[in-house]
C-alpha positions in Angstrom: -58.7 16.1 -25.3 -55.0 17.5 -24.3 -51.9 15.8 -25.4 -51.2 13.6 -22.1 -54.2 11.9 -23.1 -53.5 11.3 -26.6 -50.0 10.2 -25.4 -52.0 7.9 -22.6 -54.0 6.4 -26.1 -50.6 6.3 -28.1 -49.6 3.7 -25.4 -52.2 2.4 -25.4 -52.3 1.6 -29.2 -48.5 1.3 -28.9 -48.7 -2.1 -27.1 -51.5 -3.4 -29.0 -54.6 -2.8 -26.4 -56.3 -0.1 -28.0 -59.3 -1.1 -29.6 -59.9 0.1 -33.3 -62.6 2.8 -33.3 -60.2 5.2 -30.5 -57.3 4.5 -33.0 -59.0 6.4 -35.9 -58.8 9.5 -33.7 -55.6 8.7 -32.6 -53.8 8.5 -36.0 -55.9 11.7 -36.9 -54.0 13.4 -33.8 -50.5 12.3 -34.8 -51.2 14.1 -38.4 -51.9 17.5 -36.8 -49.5 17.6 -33.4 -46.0 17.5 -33.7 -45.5 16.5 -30.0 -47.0 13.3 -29.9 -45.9 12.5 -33.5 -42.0 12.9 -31.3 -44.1 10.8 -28.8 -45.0 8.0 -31.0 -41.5 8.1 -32.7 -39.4 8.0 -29.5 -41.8 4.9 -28.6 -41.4 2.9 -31.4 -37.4 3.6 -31.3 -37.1 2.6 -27.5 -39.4 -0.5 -28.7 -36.7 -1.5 -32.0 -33.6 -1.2 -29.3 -35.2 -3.1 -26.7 -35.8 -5.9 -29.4 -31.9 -5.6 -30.7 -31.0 -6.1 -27.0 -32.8 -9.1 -26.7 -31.0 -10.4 -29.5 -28.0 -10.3 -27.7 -29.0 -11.8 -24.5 -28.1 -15.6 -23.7 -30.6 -18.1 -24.0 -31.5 -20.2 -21.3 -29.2 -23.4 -22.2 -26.5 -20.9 -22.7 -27.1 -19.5 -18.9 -27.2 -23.1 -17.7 -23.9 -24.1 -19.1 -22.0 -21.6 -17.7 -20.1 -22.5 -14.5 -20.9 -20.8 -11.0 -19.7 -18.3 -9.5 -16.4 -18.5 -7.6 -17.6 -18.4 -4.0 -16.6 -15.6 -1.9 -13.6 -16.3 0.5 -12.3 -14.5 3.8 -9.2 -13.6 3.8 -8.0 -14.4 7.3 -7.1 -11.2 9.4 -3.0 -11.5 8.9 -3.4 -11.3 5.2 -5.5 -8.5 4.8 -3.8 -4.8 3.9 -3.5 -3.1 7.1 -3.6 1.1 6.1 -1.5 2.8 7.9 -3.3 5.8 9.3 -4.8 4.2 12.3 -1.4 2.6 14.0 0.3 5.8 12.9 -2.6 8.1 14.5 -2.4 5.5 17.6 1.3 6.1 18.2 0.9 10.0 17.5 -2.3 10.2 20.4 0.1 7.8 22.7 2.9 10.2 22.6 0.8 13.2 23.2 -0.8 11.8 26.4 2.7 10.6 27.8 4.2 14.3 27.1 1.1 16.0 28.9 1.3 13.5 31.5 4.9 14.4 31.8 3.7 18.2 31.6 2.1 17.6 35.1 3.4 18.8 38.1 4.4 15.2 40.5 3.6 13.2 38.0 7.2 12.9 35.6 8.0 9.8 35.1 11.7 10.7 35.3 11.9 12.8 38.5 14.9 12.5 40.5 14.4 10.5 43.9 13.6 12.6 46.9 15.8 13.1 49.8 14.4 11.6 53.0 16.1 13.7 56.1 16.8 11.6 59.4 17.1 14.0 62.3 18.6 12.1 65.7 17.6 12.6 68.9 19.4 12.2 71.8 17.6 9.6 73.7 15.2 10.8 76.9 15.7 8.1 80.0 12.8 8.6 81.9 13.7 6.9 85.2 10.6 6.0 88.2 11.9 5.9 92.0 9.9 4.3 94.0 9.7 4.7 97.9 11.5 1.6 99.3 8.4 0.7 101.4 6.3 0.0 98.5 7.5 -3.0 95.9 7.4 -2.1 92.5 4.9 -4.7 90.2 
């Protein structure tokens, strides 16, 4: 057998499910190899402070007496911290697209009015004669 299955049997015996004849070999293993003696070792360690952890933990009366916890509240949206990149970035994008728009030809916003030219004519009479035989409706 390799190591990984020695190491599968030291978990084995390890939590107490492996049954007497495999542990023999087992424990005959651990004298000769050196890795799953580090194995064993760094088991039973990780075992001893898992136990001292548990020591510390608060028992079940002791989790009921503690009070809940605070509920979470909205803040409501004219309290909150407002950053200011995005107005700043807003402003700065709203002044570029009124100084292109300027930019255009026709398009300034403060052009001078244009001059609208009148040109008089002198008036055309157009006058009909009629012969005096026929009347005019």
């Amino acid at each position: 057998m390799e190591c990984m299955d020695y190491q599968r049997l030291i978990n084995r015996l390890h939590d107490g499910e492996l049954p007497s004849e495999d542990s023999g070999r087992v424990f005959l293993h651990l004298s000769a190899c050196a890795e799953c003696r580090d194995f064993y070792s760094g088991l039973r360690i990780l075992d001893s402070a898992m136990n001292r952890l548990a020591d510390h933990l608060p028992s079940e009366d002791e989790l009921r007496s503690t009070p809940p916890p605070i509920a979470f509240q909205p803040r409501h949206w004219w309290n909150r911290q407002v950053s200011l990149r995005l107005p700043v970035l807003a402003l700065l994008l709203c002044a570029i697209a009124v100084s292109l728009f300027m930019l255009i030809p026709g398009t300034s916003l403060f052009r001078s009015p244009e001059s609208i030219y009148v040109t008089r004519l002198p008036a055309v009479v157009i006058e009909a004669s009629a012969a005096p035989s026929q009347p005019i409706h």
